[in-house]
C-alpha positions in Angstrom: 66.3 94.8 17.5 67.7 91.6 16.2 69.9 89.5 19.2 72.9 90.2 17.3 72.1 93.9 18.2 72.0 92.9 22.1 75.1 91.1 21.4 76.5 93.5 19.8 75.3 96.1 23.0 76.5 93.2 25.6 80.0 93.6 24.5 79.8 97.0 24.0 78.9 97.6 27.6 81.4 94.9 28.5 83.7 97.0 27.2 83.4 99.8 28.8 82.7 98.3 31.9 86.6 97.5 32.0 87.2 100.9 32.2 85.8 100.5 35.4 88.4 99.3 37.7 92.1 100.7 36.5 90.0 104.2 36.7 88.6 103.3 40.5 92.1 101.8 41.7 94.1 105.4 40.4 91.4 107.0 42.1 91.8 105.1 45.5 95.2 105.4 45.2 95.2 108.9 44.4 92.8 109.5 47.6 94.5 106.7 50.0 91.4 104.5 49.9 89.3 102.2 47.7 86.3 102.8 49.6 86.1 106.1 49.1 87.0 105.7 45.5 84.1 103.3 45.5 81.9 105.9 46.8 82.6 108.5 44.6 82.0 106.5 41.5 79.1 105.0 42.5 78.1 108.7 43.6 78.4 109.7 40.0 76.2 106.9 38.9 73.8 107.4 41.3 73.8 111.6 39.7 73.7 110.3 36.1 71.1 107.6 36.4 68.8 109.9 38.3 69.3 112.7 35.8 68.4 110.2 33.0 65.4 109.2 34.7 64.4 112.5 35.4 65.1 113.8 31.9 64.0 110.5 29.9 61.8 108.2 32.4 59.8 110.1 34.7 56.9 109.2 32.7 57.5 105.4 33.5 57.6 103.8 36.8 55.9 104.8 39.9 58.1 105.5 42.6 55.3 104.9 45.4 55.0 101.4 44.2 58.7 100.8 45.6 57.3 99.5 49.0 55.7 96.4 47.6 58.7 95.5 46.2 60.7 92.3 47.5 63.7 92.7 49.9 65.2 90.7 47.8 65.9 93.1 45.4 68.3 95.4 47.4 70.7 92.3 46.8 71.3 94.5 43.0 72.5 97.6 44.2 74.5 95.4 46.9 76.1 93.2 43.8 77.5 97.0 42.4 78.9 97.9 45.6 80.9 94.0 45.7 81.8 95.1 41.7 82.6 98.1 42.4 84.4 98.2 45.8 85.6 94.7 44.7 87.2 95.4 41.7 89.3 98.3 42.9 91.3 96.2 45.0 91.8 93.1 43.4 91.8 94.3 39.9 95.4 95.9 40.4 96.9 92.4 41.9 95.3 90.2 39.4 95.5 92.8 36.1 92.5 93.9 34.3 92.3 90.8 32.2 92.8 88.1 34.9 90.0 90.3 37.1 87.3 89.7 34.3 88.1 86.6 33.7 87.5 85.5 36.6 84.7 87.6 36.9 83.1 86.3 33.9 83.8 82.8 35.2 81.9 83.6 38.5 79.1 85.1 36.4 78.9 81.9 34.5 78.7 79.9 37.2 76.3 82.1 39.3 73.8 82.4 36.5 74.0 79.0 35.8 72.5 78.3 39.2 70.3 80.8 38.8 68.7 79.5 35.8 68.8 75.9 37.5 66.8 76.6 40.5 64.5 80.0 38.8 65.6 82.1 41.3 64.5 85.5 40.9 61.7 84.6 38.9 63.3 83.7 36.0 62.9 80.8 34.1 64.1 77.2 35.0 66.5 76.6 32.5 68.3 73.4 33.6 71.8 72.8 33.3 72.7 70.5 30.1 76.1 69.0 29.0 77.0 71.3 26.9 76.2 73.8 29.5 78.6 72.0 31.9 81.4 71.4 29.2 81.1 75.6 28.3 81.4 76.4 32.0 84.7 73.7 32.1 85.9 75.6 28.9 85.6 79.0 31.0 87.0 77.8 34.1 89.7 76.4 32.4 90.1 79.6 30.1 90.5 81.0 33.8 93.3 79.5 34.8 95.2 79.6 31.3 94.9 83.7 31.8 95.4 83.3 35.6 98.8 81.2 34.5 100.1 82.9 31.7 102.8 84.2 33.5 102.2 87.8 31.4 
């Protein structure tokens, strides 16, 4: 697949992803609190993934070998519950669009010094000027949606 494909997928997922929160925060304030909203959907992930994996992916992977993993790793399913749990309560104060933004713009900037340092593993990508002036542009794309007064 090309990386205009992935692209393509990244916003696609992006997308939907902003379904995410209006959905949790009506279902938090149906039920009188966002973390049990928060743990219903991230019940229903846990049912779909693991039906997935059971129905496409037990071949792959090895379950046993989750002990030699590093702790470090519980730090992802930690990161959905902040999303998650997050976003139903500040997503209705900010609006959807201010939320992501900001989100984004936290992304950014957490990646960022990811990539500087090669946490995780990953690459050292140092930060370049361009880098910095992109991040600026987001930040400042931040505020203009923050300030829009819409």
């Amino acid at each position: 697949m090309s990386n205009y494909l992935y692209i393509l997928a990244a916003i696609a997922i992006g997308a939907v992803l902003s379904l995410q929160p209006p959905i949790n925060a009506t279902m938090a304030r149906v039920l009188g609190s966002p973390l049990l909203s928060a743990t219903i959907s991230i019940s229903i992930s846990l049912v779909v993934v693991s039906t997935l994996w059971l129905v496409w992916g037990k071949a792959a992977g090895d379950f046993s070998q989750a002990k030699f993993l590093p702790w470090w790793v519980l730090i992802g399913g930690v990161a959905g519950v902040v999303f998650v749990a997050g976003s139903i309560i500040t997503a209705p104060v900010l609006g959807v669009a201010v939320f992501f933004v900001c989100v984004v713009a936290g992304q950014l900037l957490g990646s960022t010094l990811i990539d500087q340092i090669g946490a995780f593993g990953v690459e050292v990508k140092p930060v370049s000027t361009m880098k910095m002036v992109g991040l600026g542009l987001v930040l400042l794309g931040a505020w203009v949606v923050q300030n829009s007064g819409a």
